[in-house]
VEXGU-893976 format. One record per residue (C-alpha): residue in one letter; x, y, z; residue number from 1. Coordinates in Angstrom, 3 decimals. Example, Ala and Ser with C-alpha at 12.3 -4.5 7.8 and 13.67 -1.06 7.14 Angstrom:
# VEXGU-893976
<r r="A" u="12.300" v="-4.500" w="7.800" k="1"/>
<r r="S" u="13.670" v="-1.060" w="7.140" k="2"/>
***
This chain:
# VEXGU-893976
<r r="X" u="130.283" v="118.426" w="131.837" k="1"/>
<r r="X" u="132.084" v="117.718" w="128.470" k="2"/>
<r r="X" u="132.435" v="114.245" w="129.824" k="3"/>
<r r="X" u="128.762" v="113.809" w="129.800" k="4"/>
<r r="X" u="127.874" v="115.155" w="127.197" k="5"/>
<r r="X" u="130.185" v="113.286" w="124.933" k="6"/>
<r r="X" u="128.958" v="109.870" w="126.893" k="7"/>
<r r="X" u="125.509" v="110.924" w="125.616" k="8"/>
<r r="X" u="126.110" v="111.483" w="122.355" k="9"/>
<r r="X" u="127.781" v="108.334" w="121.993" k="10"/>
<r r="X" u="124.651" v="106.693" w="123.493" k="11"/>
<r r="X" u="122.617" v="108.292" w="121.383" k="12"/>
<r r="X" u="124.423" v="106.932" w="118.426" k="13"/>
<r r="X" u="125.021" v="103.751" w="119.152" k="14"/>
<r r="X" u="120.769" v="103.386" w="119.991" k="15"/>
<r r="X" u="120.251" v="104.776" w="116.626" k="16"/>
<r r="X" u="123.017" v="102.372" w="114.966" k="17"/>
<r r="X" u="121.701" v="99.535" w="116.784" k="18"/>
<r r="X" u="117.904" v="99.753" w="116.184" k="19"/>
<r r="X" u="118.638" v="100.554" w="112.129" k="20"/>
<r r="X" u="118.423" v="97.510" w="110.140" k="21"/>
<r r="X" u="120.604" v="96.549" w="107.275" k="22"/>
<r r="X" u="118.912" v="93.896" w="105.032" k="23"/>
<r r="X" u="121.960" v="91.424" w="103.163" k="24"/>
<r r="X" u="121.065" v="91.600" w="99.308" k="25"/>
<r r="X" u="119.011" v="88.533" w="99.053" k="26"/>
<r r="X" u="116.691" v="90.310" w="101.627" k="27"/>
<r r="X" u="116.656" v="93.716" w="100.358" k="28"/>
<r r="X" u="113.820" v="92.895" w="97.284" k="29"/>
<r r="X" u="111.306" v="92.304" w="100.356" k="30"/>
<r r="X" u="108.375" v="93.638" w="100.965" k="31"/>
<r r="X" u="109.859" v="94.705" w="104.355" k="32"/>
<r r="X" u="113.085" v="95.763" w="103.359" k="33"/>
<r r="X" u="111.229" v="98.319" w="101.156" k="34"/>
<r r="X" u="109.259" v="99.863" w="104.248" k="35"/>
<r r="X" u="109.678" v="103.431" w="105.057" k="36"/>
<r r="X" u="108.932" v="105.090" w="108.297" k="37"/>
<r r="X" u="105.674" v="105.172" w="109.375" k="38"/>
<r r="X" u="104.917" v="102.388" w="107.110" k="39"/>
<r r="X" u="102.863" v="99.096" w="108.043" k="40"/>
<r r="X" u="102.576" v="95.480" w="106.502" k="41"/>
<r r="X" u="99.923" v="92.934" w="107.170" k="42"/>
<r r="X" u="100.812" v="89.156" w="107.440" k="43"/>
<r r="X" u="97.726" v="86.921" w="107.186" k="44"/>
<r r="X" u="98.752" v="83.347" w="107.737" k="45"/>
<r r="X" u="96.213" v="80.661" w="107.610" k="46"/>
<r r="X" u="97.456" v="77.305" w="108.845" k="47"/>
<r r="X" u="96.102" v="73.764" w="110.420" k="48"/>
<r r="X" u="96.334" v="72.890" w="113.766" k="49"/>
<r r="X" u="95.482" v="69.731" w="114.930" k="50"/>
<r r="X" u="93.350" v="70.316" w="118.070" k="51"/>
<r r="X" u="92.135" v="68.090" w="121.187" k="52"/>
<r r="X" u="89.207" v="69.895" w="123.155" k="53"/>
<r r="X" u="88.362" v="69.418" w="126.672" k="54"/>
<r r="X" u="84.856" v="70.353" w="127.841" k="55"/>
<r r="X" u="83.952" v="70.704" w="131.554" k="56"/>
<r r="X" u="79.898" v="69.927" w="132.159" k="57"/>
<r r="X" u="77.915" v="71.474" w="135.096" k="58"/>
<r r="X" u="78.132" v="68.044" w="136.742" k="59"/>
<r r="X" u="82.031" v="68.265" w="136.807" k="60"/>
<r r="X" u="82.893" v="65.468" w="134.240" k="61"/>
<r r="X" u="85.449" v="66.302" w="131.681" k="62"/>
<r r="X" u="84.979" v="65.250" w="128.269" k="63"/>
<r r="X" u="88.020" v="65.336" w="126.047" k="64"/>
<r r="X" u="87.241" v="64.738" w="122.063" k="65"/>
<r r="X" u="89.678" v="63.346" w="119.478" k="66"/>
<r r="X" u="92.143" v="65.131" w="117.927" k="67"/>
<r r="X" u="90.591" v="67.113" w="114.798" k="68"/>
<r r="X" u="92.240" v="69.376" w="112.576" k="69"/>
<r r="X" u="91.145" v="73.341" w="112.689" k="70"/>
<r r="X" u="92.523" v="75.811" w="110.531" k="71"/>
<r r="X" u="93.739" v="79.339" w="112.412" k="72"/>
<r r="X" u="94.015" v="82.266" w="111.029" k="73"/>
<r r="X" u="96.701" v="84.977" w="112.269" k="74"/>
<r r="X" u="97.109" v="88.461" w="111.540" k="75"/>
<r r="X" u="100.200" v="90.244" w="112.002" k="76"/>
<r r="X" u="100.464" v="93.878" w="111.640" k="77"/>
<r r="X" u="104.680" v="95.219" w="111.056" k="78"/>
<r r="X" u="104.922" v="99.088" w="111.805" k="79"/>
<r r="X" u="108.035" v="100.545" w="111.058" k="80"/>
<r r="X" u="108.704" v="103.943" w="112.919" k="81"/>
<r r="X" u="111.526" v="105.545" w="111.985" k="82"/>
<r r="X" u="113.994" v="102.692" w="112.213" k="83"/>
<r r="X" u="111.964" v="100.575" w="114.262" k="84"/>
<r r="X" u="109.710" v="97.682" w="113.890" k="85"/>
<r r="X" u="106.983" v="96.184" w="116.081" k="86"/>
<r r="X" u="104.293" v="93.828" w="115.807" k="87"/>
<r r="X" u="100.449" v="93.392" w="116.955" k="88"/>
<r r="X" u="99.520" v="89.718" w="117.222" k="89"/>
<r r="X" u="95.623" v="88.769" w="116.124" k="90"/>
<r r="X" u="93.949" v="85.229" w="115.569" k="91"/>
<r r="X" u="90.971" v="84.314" w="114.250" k="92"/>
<r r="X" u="88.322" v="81.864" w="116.255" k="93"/>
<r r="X" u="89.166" v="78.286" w="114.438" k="94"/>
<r r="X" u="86.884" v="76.886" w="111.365" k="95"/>
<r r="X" u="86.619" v="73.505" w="110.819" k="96"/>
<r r="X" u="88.532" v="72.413" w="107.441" k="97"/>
<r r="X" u="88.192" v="74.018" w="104.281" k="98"/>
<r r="X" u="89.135" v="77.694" w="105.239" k="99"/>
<r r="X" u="87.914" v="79.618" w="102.268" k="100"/>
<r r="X" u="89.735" v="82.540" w="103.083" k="101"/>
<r r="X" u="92.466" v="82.856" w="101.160" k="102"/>
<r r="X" u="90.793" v="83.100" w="97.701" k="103"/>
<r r="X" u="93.601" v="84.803" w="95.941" k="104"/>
<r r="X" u="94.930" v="88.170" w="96.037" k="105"/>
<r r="X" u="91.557" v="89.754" w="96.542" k="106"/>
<r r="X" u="91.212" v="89.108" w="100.048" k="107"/>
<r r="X" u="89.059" v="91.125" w="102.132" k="108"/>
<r r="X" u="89.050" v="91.099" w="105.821" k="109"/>
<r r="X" u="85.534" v="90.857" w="107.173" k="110"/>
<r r="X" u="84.047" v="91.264" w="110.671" k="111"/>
<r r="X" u="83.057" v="87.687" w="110.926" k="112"/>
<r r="X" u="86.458" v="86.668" w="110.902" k="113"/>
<r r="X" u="86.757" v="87.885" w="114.211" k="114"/>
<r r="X" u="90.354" v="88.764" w="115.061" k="115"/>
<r r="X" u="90.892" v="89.246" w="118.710" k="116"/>
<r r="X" u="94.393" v="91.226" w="119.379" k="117"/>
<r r="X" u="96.772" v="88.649" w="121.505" k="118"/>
<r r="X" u="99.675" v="90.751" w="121.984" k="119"/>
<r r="X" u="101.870" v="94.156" w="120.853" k="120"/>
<r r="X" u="105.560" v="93.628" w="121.137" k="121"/>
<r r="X" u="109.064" v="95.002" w="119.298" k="122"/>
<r r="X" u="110.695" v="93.610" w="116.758" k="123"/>
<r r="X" u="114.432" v="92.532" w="116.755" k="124"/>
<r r="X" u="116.639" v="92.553" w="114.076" k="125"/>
<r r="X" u="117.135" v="88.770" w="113.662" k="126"/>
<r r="X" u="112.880" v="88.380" w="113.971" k="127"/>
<r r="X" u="112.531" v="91.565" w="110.928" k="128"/>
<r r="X" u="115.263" v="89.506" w="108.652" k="129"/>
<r r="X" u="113.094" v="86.425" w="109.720" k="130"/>
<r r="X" u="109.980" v="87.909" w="108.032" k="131"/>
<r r="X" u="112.055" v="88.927" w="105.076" k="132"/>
<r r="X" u="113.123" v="85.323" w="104.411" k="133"/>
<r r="X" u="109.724" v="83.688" w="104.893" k="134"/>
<r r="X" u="108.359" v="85.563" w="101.568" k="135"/>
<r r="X" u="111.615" v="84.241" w="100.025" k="136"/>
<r r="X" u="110.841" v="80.658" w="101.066" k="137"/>
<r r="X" u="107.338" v="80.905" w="100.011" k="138"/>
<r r="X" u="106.423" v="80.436" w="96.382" k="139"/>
<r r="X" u="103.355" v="81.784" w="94.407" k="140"/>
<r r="X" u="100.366" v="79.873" w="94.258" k="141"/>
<r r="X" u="98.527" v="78.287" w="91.220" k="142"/>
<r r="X" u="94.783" v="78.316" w="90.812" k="143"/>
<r r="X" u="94.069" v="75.367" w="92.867" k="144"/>
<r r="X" u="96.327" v="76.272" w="95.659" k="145"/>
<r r="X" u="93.689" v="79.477" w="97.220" k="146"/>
<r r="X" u="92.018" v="76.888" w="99.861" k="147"/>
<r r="X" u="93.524" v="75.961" w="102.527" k="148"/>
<r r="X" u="92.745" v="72.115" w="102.854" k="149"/>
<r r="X" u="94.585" v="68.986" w="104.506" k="150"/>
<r r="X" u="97.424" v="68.957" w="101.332" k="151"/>
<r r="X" u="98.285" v="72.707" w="101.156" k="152"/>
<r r="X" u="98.185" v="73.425" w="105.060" k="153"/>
<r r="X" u="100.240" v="76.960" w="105.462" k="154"/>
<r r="X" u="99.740" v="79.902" w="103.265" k="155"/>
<r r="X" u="100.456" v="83.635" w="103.501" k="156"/>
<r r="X" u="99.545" v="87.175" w="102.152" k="157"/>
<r r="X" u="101.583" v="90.063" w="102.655" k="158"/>
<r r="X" u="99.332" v="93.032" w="102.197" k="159"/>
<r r="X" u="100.680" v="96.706" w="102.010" k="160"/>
<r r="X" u="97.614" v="99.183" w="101.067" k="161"/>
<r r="X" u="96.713" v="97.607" w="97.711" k="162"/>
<r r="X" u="99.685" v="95.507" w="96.789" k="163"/>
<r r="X" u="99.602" v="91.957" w="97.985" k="164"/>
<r r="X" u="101.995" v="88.873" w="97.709" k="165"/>
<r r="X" u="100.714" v="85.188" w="98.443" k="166"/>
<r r="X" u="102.602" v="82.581" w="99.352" k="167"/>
<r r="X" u="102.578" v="78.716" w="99.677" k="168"/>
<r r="X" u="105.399" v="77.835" w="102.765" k="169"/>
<r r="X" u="106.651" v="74.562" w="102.857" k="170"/>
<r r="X" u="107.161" v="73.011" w="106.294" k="171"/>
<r r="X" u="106.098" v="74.065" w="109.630" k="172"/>
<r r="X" u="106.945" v="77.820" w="109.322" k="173"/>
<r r="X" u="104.573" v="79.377" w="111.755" k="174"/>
<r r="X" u="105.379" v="83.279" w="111.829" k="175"/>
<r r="X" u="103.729" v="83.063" w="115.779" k="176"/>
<r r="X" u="105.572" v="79.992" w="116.921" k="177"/>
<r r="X" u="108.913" v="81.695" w="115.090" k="178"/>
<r r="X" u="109.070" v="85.439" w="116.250" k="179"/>
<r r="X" u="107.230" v="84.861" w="120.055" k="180"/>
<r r="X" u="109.041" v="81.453" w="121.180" k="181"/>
***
């Protein structure tokens, strides 16, 4: 009985060692770091995708169009629970090019935007330090940066209640394509 009792206390701690989450110091100024439990984020990333459509017509014919470029917006929602993190996924329907969203920090969701939720999943430790280094890799915005047009193609706001960080991200640093692939 000892036995067993002492195997589940050692469970028990290692779970609770394993799931806690110790940021290096170059991470620990992050939003995310700073979360407590019960705590939430929201990650809006607006990007361009270049898109090739495919229409079926009631005859059966197929008609495929050029590729165009779209810009998507994706919401990601961080919960931390106790020492936990998880995700829920949303995107936006695409808008052709310029996506006015992002018009500084005073953005405002609104129902037209039309999130639809794609998926709820865990976080692991590598994919929370992940998130912590993308707002480190991203760097402020100027005035002329808010739009999201072909020459400034990725952008994100981190959003916690009323504080809010945006970001320009060099390169192809899609938080879906990172965390879910």
């Amino acid at each position: 009985m000892r036995f067993l009792l002492y195997t589940f206390c050692l469970f028990i701690c290692f779970e609770t060692q394993a799931q806690h989450i110790l940021f290096p110091d170059h991470l620990r100024n992050t939003m995310i770091a700073k979360m407590n439990g019960n705590d939430s984020l929201v990650f809006y990333q607006c990007h361009v995708e270049e898109v090739v459509q495919q229409i079926s017509t009631a005859s059966g014919q197929t008609l495929t169009s050029n590729p165009e470029k779209y810009s998507l917006t994706e919401k990601f929602i961080v919960t931390k629970k106790d020492s936990s993190y998880s995700v829920r996924h949303y995107v936006s329907s695409m808008l052709v090019l310029p996506n006015r969203r992002f018009s500084g920090l005073k953005i405002r969701e609104k129902p037209y935007w039309n999130f639809k939720k794609i998926k709820e999943e865990s976080l692991s430790e590598k994919d929370v330090k992940l998130l912590a280094a993308l707002e480190l890799k991203g760097k402020e915005p100027n005035e002329y940066d808010f739009a999201i047009s072909k020459y400034n193609t990725n952008q994100i706001v981190i959003k916690k209640k009323k504080d809010f960080r945006q970001f320009n991200i060099d390169g192809k640093y899609i938080i879906s394509k990172l965390i879910f692939d």
